[in-house]
C-alpha positions in Angstrom: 0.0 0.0 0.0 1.6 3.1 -1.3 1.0 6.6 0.3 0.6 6.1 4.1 -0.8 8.6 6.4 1.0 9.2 9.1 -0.3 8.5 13.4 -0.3 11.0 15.1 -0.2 10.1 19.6 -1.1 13.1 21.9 0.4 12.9 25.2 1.9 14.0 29.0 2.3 11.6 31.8 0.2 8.2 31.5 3.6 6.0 30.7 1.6 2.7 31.0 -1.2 3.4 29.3 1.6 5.4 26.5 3.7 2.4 26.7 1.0 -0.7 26.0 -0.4 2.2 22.8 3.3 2.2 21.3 4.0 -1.1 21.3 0.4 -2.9 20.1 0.7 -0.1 17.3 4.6 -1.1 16.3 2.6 -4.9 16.0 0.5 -3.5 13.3 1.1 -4.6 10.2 2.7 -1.5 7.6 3.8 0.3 11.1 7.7 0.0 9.0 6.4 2.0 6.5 4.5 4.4 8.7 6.1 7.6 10.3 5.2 8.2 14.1 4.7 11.8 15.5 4.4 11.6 19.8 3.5 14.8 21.0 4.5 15.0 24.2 3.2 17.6 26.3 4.8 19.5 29.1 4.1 18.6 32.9 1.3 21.4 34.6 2.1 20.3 37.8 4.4 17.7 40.1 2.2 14.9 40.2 2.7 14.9 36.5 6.5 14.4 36.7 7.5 10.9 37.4 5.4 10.0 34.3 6.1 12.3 32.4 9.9 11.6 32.7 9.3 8.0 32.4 7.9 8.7 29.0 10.7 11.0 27.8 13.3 7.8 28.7 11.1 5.8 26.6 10.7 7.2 23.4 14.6 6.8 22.2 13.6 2.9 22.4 10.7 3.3 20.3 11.5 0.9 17.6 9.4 -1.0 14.6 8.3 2.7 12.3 10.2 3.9 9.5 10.6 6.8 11.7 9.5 8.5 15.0 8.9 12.6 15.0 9.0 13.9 18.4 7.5 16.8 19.1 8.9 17.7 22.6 6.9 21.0 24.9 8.8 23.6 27.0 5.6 24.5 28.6 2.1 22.6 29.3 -0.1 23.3 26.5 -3.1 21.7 28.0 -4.4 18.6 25.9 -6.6 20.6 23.4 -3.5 22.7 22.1 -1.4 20.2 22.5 -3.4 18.1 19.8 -4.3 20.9 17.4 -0.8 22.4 17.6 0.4 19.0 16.4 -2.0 18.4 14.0 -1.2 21.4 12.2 2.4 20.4 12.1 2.0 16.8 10.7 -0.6 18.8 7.9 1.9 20.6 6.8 3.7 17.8 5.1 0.5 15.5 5.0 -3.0 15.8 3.6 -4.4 12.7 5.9 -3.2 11.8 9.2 -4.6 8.5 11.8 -4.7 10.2 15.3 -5.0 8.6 18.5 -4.9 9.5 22.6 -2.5 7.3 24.3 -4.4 4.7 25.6 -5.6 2.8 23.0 -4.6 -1.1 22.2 -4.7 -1.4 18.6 -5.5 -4.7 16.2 -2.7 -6.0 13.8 -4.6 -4.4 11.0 -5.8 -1.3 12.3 -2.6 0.9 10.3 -3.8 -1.2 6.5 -7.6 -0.6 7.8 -7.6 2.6 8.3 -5.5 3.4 5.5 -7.5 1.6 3.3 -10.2 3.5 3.9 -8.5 6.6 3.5 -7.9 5.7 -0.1 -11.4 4.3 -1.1 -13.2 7.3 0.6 -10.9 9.7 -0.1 -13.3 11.2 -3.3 -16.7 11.0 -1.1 -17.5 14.0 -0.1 -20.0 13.2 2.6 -17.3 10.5 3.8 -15.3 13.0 7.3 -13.5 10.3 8.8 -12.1 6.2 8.8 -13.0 5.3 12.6 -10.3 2.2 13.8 -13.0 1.8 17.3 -16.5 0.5 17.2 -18.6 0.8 19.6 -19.7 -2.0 22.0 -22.5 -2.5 20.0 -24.2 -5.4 18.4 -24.5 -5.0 14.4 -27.9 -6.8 13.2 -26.9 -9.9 12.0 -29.0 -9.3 8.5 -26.2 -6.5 8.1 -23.3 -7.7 6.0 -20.8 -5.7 5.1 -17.9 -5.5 7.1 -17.7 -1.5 7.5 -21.2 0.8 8.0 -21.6 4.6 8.2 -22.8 6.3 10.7 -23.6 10.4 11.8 -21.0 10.0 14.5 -17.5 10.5 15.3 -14.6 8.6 17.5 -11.3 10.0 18.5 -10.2 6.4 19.7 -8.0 5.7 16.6 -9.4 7.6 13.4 -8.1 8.4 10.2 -9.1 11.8 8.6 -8.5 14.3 5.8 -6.8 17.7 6.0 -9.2 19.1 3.4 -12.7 17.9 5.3 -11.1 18.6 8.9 -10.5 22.1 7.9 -14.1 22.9 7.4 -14.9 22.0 10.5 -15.9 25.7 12.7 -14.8 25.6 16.0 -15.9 29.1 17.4 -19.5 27.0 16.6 -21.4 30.6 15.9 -24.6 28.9 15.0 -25.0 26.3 17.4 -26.9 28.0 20.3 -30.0 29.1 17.7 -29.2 25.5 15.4 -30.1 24.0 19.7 -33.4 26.3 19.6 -34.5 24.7 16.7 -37.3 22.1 18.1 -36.7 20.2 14.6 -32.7 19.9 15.1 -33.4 18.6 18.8 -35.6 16.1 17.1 -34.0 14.8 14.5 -30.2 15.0 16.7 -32.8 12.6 19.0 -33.6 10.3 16.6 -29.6 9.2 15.9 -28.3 9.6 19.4 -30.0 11.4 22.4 -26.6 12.3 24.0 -25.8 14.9 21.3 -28.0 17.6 22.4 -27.3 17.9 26.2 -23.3 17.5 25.1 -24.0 20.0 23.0 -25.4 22.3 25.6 -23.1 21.7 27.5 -20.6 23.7 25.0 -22.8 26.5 25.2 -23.1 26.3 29.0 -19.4 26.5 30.0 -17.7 27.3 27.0 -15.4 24.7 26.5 -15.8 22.2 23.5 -15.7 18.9 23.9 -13.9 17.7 19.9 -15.9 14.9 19.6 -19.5 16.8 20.3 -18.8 19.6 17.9 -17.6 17.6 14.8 -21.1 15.3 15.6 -22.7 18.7 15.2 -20.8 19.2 12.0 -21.9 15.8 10.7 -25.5 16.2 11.2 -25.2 19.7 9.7 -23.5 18.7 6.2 -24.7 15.7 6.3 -21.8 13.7 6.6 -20.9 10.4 7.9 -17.8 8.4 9.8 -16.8 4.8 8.7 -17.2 2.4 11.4 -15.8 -1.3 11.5 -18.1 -3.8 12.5 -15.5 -5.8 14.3 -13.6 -2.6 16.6 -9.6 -2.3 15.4 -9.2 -0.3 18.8 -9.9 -1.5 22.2 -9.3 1.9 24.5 -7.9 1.4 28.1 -8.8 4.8 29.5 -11.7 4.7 31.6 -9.5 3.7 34.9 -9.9 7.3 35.6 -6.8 8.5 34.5 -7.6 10.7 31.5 -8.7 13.9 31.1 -12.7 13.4 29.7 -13.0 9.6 30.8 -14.4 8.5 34.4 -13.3 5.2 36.2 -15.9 3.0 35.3 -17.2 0.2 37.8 -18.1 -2.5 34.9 -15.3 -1.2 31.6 -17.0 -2.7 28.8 -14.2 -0.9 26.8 -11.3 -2.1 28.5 -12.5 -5.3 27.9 -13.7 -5.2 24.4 -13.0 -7.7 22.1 -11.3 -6.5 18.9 -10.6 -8.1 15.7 -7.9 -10.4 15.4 -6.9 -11.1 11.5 -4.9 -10.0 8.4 -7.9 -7.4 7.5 -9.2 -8.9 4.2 -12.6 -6.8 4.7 -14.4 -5.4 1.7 -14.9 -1.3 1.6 -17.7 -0.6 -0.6 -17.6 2.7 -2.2 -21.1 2.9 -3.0 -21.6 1.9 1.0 -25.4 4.0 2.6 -27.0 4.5 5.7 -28.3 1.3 6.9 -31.4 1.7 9.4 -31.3 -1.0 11.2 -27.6 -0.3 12.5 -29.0 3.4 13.4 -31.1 1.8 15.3 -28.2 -0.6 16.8 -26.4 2.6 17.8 -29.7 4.8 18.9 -30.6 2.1 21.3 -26.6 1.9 22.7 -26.3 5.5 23.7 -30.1 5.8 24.6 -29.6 7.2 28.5 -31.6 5.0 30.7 -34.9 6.1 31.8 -33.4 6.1 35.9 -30.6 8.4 34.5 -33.1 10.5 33.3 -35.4 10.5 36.3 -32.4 11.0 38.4 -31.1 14.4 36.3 -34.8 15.6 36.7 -35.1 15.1 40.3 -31.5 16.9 40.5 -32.6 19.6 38.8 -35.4 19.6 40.5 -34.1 19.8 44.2 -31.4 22.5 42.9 -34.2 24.7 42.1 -36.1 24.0 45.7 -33.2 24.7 47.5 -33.2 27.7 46.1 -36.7 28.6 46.5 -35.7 27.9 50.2 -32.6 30.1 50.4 -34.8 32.7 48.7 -37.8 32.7 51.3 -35.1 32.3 53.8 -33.3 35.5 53.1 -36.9 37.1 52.3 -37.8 36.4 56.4 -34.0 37.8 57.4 -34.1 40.7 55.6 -38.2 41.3 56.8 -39.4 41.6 52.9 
């Protein structure tokens, strides 16, 4: 395979978890033809040190690429800069990149899969990225093709495009009256009903979260992400160690299975939609009914106890 996009690993202090990435990606097959940027950001506080210096040993043994770019900070960036600072170096010799976070586990093919999709969806325009992770979700088994498409996007291991990642707006001007639209909530619903709180969310605190906006930026264009059936990615992260992932009780991502072959999967160009796996991935991130009930009754209690602190301050004052 001729014309390899580069991988691109963000990171700052999780050696382990930066250690196990490195050396499941060096197993993949085409890694010795594949150049390897690490950006390696600088430590914010102490209790970033040890592992951060643990990781700056490491990377002179990082073997098994055709090369290995370092990209080294002299001050903490902060992991959002840190990963669009780099991105903007590699796409200034590259037009596609494969980025990761550091604590993904990858399958012997995910470098050929994802590359192989970068070259047959290369010229479809409503085609943004080449996901290496699938979800933990069941396919229907009347599905069967090995790849679908979906209005969704994964960081865990994706290859994209410099061309369609530059269109993407990140000052997001339009999102707060595109959320008062009663027909965008609905139809954001219908494919996934975490998108519109996440979105809010944005617009509440003001910090984007990558993976919410460029959903947003699907759904707008009407653009889609190609998904494996089988994942190519298994992510370790959720031990409460990252930045956006919590420690879960019960990781079903830890422990995902992912696929274990030489990657002889068919990528139709002419691949659509496929309802029935919408509806695979509508019912995965559906929140539970409880979780619902439980952020009502939250919000709910918030607004009594301040109903109370208001009447309270109403008697001391004598109003």
């Amino acid at each position: 395979m001729e014309n390899l996009a580069p991988v691109l690993i963000t990171t700052l202090n999780r050696s382990v978890h930066f250690k196990r990435c490195v050396e499941s990606l060096a197993l993949s097959t085409l890694a010795d033809k594949t150049e390897l940027y690490i950006a390696l950001d600088y430590p914010l506080h102490e209790g970033q040190r040890a592992g951060y210096e643990e990781i700056k040993k490491y990377l002179s043994d990082i073997k098994g690429f055709k090369s290995v770019i370092i990209i080294e900070r002299d001050k903490n960036f902060g992991a959002i800069d840190n990963f669009f600072k780099s991105l903007d170096e590699v796409f200034e010799k590259y037009d596609k990149v494969i980025i990761s976070e550091d604590d993904n586990v990858f399958s012997t093919d995910f470098i050929a899969f994802v590359n192989k999709g970068l070259n047959v969806y290369e010229s479809r325009a409503d085609i943004f990225s080449i996901s290496g992770y699938q979800y933990p979700v069941k396919v229907p088994k009347s599905y069967k093709e090995d790849v679908y498409i979906w209005t969704g996007f994964s960081a865990w291991g994706v290859g994209i495009w410099k061309e369609k990642w530059e269109k993407i707006d990140w000052k997001y001007p339009e999102l707060k009256s595109f959320l008062d639209d009663k027909e965008n909530i609905r139809n954001l619903n219908i494919i996934a009903d975490h998108y519109v709180p996440a979105l809010r969310r944005i617009i509440d605190s003001g910090n984007i979260t990558g993976d919410s906006l460029i959903c947003h930026h699907l759904f707008i264009h009407g653009l889609y992400s190609v998904f494996p059936v089988v994942s190519r990615v298994r992510n370790m992260g959720n031990d409460g160690s990252g930045v956006n992932c919590t420690n879960l009780e019960k990781d079903i991502y830890g422990n995902q299975e992912i696929y274990d072959g030489n990657s002889n999967c068919i990528l139709p160009i002419d691949i659509e939609p496929e309802s029935s796996v919408f509806s695979s991935m509508y019912y995965h991130f559906k929140v539970k009914i409880k979780t619902k009930i439980k952020k009502i009754l939250k919000v709910n209690l918030s607004k009594l106890g301040l109903v109370a602190k208001l009447r309270i301050n109403s008697k001391k004052y004598g109003n």
